[in-house]
N, C-alpha and C positions, 0 to 999 in steps of 0.2 A: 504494500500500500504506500503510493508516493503523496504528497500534503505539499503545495509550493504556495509561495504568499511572498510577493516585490523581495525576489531573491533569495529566496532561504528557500530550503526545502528541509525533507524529513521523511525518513524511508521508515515502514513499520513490514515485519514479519506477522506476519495473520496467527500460525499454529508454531509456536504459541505467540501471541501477542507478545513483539518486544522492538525494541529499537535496534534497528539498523546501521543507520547512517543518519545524520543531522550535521546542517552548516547554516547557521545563522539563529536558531530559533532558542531561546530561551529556556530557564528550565521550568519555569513555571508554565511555559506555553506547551511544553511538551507533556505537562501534567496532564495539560488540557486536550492535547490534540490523543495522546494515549487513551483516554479515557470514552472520547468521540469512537476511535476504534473499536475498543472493545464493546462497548456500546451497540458497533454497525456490523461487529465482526461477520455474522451468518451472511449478511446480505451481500458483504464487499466479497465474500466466500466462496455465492454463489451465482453472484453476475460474474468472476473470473471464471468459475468452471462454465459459465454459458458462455463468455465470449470464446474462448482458447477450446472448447468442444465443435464451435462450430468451423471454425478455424478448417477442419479435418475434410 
């Protein structure tokens, strides 16, 4: 899961929910942006597995 905002980004691993990679974002915002994840996990889950199944 990629999160971009006026040059930062922030890469999140779905299973298990954790941090990747971050440049520029804070840590309180990443409290924040972690927890939107977790939050959205099944769905960000399950629109990858539809986009990259149809892919085939």
């Amino acid at each position: 899961m990629h999160v971009a905002h006026a040059g930062r980004y922030a890469k999140y691993w779905l299973e298990p929910v954790e941090l990747a990679n971050n440049r520029g974002f804070r840590g309180h915002e990443l409290t924040t942006i972690r927890e939107i994840v977790i939050e959205n996990r099944e769905f960000f889950l399950e629109m990858w597995l539809e986009y990259f199944s149809g892919k085939r």
